[in-house]
ZAMI-666999 format. One record per residue (C-alpha): residue number from 0; residue in three letters; x, y, z. Coordinates in nm, 3 decimals, always signed. Example, Ala and Ser with C-alpha at 12.3 -4.5 7.8 and 13.67 -1.06 7.14 Angstrom:
PT  num  residu       xx       yy       zz
PT    0     Ala   +1.230   -0.450   +0.780
PT    1     Ser   +1.367   -0.106   +0.714
END
This chain:
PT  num  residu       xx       yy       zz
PT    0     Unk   +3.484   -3.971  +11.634
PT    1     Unk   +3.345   -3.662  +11.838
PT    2     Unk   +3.055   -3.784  +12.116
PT    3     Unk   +2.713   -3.663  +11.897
PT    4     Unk   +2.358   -3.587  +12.069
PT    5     Unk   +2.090   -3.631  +11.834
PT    6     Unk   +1.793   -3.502  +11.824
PT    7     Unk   +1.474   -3.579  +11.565
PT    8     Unk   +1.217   -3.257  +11.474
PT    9     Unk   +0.963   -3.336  +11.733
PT   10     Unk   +1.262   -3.312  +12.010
PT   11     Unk   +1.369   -3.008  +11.848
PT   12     Unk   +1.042   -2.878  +11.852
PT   13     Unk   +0.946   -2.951  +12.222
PT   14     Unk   +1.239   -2.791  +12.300
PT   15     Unk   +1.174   -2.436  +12.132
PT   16     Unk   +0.810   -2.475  +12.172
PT   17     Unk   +0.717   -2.749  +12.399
PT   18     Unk   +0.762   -2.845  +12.801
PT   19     Unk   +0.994   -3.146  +12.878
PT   20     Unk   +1.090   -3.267  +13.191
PT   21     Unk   +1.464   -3.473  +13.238
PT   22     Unk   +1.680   -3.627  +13.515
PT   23     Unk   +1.989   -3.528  +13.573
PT   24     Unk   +2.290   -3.644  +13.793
PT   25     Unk   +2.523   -3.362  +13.868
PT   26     Unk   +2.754   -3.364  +14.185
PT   27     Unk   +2.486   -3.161  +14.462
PT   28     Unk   +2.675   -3.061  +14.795
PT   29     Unk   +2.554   -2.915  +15.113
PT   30     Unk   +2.757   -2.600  +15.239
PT   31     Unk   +2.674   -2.556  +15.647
PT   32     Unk   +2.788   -2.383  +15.909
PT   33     Unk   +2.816   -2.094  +16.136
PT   34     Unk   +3.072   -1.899  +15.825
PT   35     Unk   +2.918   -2.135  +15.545
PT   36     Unk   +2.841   -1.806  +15.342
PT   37     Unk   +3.120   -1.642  +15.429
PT   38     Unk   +3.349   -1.914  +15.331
PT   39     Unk   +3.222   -2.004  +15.016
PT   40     Unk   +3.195   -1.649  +14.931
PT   41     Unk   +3.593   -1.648  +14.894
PT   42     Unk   +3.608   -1.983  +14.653
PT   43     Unk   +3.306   -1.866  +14.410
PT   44     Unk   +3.293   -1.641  +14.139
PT   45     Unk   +3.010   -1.471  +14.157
PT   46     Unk   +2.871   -1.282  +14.425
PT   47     Unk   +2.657   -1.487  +14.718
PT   48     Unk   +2.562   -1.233  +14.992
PT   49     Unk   +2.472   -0.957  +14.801
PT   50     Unk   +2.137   -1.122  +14.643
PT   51     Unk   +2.030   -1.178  +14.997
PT   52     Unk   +1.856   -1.484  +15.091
PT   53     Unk   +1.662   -1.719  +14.831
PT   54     Unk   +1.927   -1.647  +14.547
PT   55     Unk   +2.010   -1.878  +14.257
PT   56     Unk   +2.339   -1.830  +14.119
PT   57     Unk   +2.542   -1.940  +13.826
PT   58     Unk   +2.940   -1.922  +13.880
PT   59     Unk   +3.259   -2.119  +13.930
PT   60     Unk   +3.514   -2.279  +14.136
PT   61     Unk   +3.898   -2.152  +14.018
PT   62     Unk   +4.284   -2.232  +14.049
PT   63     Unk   +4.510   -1.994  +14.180
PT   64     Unk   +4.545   -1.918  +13.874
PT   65     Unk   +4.213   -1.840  +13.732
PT   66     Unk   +4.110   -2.175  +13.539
PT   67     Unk   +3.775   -2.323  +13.640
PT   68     Unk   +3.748   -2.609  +13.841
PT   69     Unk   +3.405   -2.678  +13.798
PT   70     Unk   +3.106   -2.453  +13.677
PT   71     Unk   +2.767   -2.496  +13.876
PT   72     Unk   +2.470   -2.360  +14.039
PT   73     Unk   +2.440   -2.221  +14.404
PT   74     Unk   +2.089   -2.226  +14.602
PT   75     Unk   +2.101   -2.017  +14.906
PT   76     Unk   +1.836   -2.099  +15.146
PT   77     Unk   +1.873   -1.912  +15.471
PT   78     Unk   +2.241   -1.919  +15.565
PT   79     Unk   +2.328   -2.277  +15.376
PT   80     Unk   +2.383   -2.344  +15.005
PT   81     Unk   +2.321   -2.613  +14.802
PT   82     Unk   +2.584   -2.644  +14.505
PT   83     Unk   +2.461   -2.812  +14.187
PT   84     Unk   +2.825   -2.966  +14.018
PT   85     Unk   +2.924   -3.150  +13.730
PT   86     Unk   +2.947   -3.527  +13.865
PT   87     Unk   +3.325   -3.510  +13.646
PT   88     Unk   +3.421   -3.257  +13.920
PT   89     Unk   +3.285   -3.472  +14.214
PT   90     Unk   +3.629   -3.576  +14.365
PT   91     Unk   +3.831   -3.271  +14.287
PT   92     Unk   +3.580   -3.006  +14.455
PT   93     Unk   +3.516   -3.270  +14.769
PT   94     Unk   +3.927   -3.209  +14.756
PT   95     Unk   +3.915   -2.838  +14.717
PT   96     Unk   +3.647   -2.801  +15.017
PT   97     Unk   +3.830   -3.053  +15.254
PT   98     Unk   +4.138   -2.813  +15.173
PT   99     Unk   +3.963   -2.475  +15.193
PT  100     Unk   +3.696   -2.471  +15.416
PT  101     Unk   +3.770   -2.426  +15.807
PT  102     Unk   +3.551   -2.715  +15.976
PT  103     Unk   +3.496   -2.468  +16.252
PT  104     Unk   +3.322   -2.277  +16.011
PT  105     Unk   +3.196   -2.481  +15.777
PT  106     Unk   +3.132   -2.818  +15.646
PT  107     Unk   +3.089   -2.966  +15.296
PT  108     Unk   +2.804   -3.267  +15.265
PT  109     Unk   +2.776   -3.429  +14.949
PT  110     Unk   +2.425   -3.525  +14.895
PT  111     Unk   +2.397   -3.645  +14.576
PT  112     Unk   +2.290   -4.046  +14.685
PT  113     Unk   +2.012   -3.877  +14.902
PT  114     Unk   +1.881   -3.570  +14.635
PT  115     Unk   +1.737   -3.590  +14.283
PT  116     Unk   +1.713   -3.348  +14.022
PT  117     Unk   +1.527   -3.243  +13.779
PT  118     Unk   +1.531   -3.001  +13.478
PT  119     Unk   +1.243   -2.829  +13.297
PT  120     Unk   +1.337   -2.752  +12.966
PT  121     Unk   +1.139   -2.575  +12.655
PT  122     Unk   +1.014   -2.243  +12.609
PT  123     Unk   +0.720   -2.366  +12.706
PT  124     Unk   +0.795   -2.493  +13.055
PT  125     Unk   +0.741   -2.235  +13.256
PT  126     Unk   +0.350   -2.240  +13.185
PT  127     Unk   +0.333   -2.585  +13.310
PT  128     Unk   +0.566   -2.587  +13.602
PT  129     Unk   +0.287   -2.366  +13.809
PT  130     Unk   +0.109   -2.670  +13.890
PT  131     Unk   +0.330   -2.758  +14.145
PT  132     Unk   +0.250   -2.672  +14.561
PT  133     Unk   +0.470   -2.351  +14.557
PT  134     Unk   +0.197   -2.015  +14.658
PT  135     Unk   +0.396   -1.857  +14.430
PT  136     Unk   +0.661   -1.858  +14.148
PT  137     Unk   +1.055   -1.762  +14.215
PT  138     Unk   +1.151   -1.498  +14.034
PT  139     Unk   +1.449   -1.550  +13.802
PT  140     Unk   +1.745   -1.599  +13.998
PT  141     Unk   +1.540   -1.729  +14.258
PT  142     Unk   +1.517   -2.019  +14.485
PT  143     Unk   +1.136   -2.111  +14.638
PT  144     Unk   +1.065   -2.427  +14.894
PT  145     Unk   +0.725   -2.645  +14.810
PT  146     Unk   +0.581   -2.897  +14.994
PT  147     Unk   +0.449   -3.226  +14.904
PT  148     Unk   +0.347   -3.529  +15.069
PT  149     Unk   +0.648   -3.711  +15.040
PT  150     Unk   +0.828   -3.396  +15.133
PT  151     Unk   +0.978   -3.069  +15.087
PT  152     Unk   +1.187   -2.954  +14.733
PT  153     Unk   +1.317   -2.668  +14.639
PT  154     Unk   +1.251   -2.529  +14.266
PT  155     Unk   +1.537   -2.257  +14.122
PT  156     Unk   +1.478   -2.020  +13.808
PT  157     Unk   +1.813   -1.919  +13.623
PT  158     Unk   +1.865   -1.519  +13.475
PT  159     Unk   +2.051   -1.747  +13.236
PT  160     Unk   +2.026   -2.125  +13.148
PT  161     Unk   +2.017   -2.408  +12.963
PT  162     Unk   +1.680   -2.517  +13.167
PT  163     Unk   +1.409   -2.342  +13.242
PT  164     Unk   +1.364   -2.434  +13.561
PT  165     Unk   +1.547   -2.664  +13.857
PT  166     Unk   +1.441   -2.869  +14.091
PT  167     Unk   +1.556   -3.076  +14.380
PT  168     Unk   +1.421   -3.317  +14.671
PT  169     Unk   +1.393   -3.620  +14.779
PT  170     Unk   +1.377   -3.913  +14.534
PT  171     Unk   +1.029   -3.983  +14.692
PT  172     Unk   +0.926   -3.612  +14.657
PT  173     Unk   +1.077   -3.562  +14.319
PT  174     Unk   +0.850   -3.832  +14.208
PT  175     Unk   +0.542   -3.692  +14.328
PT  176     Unk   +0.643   -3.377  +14.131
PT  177     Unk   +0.753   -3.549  +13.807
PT  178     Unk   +0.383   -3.730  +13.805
PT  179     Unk   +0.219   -3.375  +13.872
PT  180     Unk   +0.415   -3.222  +13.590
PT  181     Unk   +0.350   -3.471  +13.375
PT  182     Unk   -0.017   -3.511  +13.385
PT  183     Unk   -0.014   -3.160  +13.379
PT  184     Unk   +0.124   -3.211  +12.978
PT  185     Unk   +0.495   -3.203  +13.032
PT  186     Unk   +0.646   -3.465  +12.789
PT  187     Unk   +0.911   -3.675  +13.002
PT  188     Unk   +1.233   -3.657  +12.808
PT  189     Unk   +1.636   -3.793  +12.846
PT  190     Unk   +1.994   -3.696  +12.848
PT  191     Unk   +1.922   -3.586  +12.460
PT  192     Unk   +1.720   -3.331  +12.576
PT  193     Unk   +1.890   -3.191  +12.859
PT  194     Unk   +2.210   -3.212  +12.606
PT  195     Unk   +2.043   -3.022  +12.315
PT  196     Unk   +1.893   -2.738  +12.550
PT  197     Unk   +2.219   -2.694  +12.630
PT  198     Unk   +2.416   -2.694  +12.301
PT  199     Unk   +2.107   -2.469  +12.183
PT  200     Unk   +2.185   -2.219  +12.496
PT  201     Unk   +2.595   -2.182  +12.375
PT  202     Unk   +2.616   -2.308  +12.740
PT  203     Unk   +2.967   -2.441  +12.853
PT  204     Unk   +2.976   -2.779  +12.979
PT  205     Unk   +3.296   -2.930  +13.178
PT  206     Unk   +3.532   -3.200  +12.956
PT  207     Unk   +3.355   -3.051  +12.654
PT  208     Unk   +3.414   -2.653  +12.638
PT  209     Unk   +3.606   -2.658  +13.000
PT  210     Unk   +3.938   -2.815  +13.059
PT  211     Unk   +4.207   -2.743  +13.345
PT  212     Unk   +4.334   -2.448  +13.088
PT  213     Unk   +4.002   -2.259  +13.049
PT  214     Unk   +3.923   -1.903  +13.191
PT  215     Unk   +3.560   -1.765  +13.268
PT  216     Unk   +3.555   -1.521  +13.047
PT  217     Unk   +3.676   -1.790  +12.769
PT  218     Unk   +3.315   -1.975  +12.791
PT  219     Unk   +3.081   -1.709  +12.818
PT  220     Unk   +3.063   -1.647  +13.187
PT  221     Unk   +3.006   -1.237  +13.146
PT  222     Unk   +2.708   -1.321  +12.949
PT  223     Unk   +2.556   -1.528  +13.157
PT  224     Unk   +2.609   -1.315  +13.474
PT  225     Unk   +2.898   -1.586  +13.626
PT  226     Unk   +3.138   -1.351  +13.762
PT  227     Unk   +3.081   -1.028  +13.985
PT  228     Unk   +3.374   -0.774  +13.971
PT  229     Unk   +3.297   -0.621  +14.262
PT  230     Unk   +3.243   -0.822  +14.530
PT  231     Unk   +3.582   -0.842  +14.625
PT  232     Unk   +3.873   -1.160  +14.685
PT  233     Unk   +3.804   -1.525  +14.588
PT  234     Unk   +4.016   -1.782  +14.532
PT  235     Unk   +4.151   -1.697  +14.155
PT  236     Unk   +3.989   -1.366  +14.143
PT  237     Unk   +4.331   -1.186  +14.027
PT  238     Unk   +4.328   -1.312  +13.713
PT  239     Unk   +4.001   -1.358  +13.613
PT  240     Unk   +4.011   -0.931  +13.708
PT  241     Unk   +4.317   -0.810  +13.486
PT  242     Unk   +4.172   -1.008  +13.213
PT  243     Unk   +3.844   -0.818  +13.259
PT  244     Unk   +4.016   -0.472  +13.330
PT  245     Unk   +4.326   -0.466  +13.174
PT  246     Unk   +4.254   -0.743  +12.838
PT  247     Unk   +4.089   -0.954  +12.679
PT  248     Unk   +4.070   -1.376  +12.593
PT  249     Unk   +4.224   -1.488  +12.345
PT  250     Unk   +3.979   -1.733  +12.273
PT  251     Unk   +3.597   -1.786  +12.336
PT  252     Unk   +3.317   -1.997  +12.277
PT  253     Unk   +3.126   -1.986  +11.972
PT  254     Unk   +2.888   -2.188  +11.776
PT  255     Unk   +2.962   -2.395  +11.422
PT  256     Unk   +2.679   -2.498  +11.210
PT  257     Unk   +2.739   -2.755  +10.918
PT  258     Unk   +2.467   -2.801  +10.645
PT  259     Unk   +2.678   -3.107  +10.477
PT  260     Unk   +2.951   -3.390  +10.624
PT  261     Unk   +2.950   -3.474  +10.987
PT  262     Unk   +3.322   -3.367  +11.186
PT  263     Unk   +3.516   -3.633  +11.224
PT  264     Unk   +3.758   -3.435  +11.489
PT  265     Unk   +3.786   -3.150  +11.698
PT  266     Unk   +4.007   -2.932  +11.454
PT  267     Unk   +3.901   -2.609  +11.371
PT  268     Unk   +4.107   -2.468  +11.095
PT  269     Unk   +4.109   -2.109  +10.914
PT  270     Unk   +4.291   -2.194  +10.579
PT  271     Unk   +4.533   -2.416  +10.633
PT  272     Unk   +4.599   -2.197  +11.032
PT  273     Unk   +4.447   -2.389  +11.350
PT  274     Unk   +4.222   -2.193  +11.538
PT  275     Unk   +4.013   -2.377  +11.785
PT  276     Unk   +3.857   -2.700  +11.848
PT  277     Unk   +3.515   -2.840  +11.880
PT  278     Unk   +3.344   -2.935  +12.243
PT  279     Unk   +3.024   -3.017  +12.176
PT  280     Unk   +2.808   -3.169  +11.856
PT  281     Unk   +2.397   -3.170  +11.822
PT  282     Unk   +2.257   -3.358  +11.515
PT  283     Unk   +1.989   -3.255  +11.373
PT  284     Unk   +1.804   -3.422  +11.102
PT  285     Unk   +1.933   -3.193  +10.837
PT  286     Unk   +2.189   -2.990  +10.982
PT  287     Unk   +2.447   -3.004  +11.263
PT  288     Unk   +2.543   -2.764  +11.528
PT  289     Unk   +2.859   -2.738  +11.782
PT  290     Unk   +2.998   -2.561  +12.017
PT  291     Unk   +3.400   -2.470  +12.024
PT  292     Unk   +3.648   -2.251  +12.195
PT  293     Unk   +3.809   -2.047  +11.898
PT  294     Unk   +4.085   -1.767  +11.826
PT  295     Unk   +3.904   -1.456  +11.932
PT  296     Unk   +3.944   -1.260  +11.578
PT  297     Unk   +3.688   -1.577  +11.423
PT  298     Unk   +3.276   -1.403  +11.417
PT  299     Unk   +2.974   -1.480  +11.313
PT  300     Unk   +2.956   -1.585  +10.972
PT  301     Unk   +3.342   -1.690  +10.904
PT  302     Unk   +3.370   -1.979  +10.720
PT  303     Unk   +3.608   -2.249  +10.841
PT  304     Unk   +3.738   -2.626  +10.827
PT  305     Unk   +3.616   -2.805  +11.152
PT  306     Unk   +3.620   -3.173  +11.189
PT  307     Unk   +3.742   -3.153  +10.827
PT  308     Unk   +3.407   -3.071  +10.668
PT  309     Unk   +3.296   -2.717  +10.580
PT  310     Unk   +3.181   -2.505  +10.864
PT  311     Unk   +3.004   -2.163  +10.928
PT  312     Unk   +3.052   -1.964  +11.289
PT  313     Unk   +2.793   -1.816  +11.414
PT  314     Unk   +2.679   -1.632  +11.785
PT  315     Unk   +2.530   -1.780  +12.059
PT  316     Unk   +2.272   -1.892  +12.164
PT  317     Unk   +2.196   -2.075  +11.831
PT  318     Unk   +1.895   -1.895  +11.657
PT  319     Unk   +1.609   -1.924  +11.465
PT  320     Unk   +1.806   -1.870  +11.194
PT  321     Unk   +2.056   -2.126  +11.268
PT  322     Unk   +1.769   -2.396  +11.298
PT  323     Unk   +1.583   -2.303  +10.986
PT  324     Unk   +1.787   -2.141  +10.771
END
């Protein structure tokens, strides 16, 4: 059996409508150093000096070859970054930093015992989130330092995201903030939540829609702004460039909506021909949605097998439509 989130209506409908606030425990390092920009600027995707400082990125660690490591968020703040990681990639990008980055010129800190974060999810969350000691609100794409009494945090907008907002700090301070928040009419919510927003997004997630084989432009990463083409050599950037100049993946992620049986596997069939597989399920009290990597020629509205029950694709992120209809 496939790993399901479930959610009820009233989760569903804090999440289109509603503000929710949820932990999370991703992998967070701390890039320093004289060349700290520099460096990092050759291992990630997408483009860190350009936005200047203050900048909140979404892009990618690669192979030589062009398959993602890990997928993630970068916070610039002066000349340092903060990386926000899945905590399934924790040992394998410590590796790829101990290998890559020149100590003279920069250092790798993991800091995920000493940081907490936080999502805000729902479209609702960013009338909420205001409350907190900012002055002002980052714009999207934008990273913002506040202050509290049991100390500073930093709060991140995405272009593009499966949360509304991010935030990070101190355990104490991120306490503080979730008790502001929260009087302030935010409904405190789990992993379900953060799970759905991001099923509901047609966001990527790593051991569900990533494996070792998977390409950026595979899981959506030109939509959501993941990969710059022009800022020149990274670590992987050759193929991840002729596939965006010169062709096209074979595969890429879409969504699957049943209205009857549950999947039981990750098959995804087109008559009797096997065409994908399914990463992610959300159940919903009378439907259920997923996200899989499939064959390219599959669009909205092609009806397949997946999981061995009868299956509709559709685009992403899920709509209205897809929820109601």
């Amino acid at each position: 059996m496939l790993p399901v989130t479930v959610l009820d209506f009233e989760q569903l409908h804090r999440l289109r409508s509603g503000a929710v606030l949820a932990g999370a425990q991703p992998a967070l390092f701390r890039i320093t150093g004289p060349g700290a920009l520099n460096c990092l600027q050759g291992l990630w995707t997408n483009d860190l000096l350009q936005p200047d400082e203050g900048a909140f990125t979404y892009g990618a660690l690669l192979t030589p070859k062009g398959m993602i490591v890990a997928d993630g968020w970068s916070l610039r703040t002066g000349d340092d970054l903060t990386l926000v990681l899945p905590a399934a990639a924790r040992d394998l990008v410590a590796t790829t930093f101990l290998r890559s980055l020149p100590p003279r010129l920069a250092t790798a800190s993991e800091i995920s015992a000493t940081t907490t974060a936080l999502h805000l999810l729902g479209d609702a969350a960013a009338e909420r989130w205001p409350v907190l000691p900012l002055g002002r609100l980052p714009v999207p794409g934008g990273v913002l330092q506040g202050e509290t009494s049991a100390g500073s945090f930093l709060a991140a907008v995405p272009t593009h995201g499966p949360f509304a907002v991010l935030l990070l700090g101190t355990p104490e301070a991120m306490a503080g903030v979730g008790s502001v928040l929260q009087a302030a009419g935010m409904a405190r919510g789990g992993s379900a939540d953060a799970e759905g927003s991001r099923i509901l997004a047609g966001w990527p997630a790593l051991g569900a829609e990533i494996d070792e084989r998977t390409l950026p432009q595979e899981v959506r990463f030109d939509e959501h702004g993941g990969v710059s083409y022009t800022k020149g050599c990274y670590t992987g950037q050759e193929t991840v460039a002729r596939l965006h100049f010169r062709g096209h993946a074979n595969r890429q992620l879409r969504g699957i909506r049943w209205h009857g049986d549950r999947p039981m596997d990750d098959t995804i069939l087109a008559g009797d021909k096997s065409v994908g597989r399914i990463g992610s399920l959300l159940a919903l009290p009378d439907r259920v949605l997923g996200l899989g990597i499939v064959r390219r020629e599959l669009g909205p509205r092609d009806r397949v097998t997946a999981g061995g029950a009868r299956a509709e694709i559709t685009d992403l992120p899920f709509s209205a439509a897809d929820l109601e209809g």
